[in-house]
C-alpha positions in Angstrom: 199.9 139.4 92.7 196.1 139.7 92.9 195.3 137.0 95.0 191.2 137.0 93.6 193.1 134.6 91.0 194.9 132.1 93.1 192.7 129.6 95.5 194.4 127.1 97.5 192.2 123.8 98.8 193.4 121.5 101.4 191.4 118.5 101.1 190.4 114.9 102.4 187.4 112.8 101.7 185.5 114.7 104.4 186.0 118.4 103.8 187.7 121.2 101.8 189.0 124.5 103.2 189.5 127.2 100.2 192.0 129.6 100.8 192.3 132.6 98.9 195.8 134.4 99.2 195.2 137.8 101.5 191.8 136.6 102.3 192.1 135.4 106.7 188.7 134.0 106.0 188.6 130.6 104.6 185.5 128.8 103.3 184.8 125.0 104.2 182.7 122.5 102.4 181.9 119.5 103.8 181.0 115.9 102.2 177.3 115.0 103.3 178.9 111.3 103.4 179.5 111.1 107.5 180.6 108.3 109.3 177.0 107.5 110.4 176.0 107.2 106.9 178.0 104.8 105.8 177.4 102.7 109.2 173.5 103.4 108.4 174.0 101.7 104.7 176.8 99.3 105.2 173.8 98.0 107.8 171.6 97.3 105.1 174.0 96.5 102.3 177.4 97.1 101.3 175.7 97.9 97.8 174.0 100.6 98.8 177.0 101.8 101.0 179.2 102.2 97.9 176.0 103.7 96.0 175.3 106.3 98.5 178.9 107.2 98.6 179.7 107.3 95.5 176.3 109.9 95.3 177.4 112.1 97.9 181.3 112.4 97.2 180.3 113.3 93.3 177.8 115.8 95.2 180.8 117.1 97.5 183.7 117.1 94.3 180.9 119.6 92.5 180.1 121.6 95.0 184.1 122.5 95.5 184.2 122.6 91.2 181.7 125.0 91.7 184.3 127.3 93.4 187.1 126.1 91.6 185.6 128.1 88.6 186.1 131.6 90.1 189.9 131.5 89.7 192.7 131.0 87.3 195.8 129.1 89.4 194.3 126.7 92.3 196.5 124.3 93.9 194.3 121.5 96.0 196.9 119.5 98.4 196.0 117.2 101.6 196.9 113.7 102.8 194.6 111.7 100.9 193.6 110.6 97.4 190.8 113.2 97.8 192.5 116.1 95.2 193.5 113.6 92.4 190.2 112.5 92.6 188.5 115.4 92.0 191.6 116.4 90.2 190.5 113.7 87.0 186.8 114.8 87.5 187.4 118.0 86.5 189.5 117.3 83.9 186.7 115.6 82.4 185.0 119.2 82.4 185.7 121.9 79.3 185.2 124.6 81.9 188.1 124.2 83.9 190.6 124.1 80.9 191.6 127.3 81.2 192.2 127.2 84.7 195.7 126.4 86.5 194.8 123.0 88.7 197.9 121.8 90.7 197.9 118.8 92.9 200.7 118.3 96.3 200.4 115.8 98.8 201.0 117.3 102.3 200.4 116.0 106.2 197.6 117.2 108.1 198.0 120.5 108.8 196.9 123.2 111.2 194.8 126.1 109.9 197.4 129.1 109.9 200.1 125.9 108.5 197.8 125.9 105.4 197.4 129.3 104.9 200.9 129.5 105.7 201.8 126.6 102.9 198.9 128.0 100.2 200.7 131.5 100.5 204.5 130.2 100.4 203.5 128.2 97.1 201.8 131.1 95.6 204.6 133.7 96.2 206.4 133.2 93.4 204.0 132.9 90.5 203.4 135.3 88.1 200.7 138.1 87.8 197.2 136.7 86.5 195.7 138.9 84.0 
């Protein structure tokens, strides 16, 4: 298996850890939407709450496209609607058609549990050419 092909991405509305298979060092992307933020704009109106959010999770979905693109097979799983989310914005997006994107919905997980998880799914997929 070469594991430069396969990237798995547990994921929530907040951040995204990518996982590559043999690779102990994970990356994490955050979403520039904090809690403060949205306390900040819901203060001045809930309008410009959802407009600001809206803003920074498109910012945060491209930002983890952006890696996405590196690899062939990519499975994103977490506990929220987070993944199908950016699951349908990149299907909107001709240059992630030739890429593998699966979607499982999982618990919170520890760290080594997600490498543990991204690894156990990958095991059995076939060599990416």
């Amino acid at each position: 298996m070469l594991s430069n092909h396969y990237l798995g991405v547990w994921m929530d509305h907040a951040s995204a850890r990518l996982m590559q298979i043999g690779n102990p060092i994970t990356e994490t992307i955050h979403s520039d939407f904090s809690h403060e933020i949205k306390e900040e704009s819901l203060f001045k109106s809930e309008s410009l709450m959802h407009n600001k959010e809206q803003h920074e999770q498109s910012t945060y979905y491209k930002k983890i496209g952006e890696e996405i693109l590196k690899y062939k097979h990519v499975l994103l799983f977490g506990p929220t609607y987070a993944k199908v989310e950016l699951l349908n914005l990149l299907r909107k997006d001709n240059r992630f058609a030739q890429i593998k994107i699966e979607v499982k919905q999982t618990d919170h997980m520890t760290l080594p549990q997600e490498l543990a998880f991204v690894k156990a799914y990958f095991k059995h997929e076939p060599v990416l050419m």
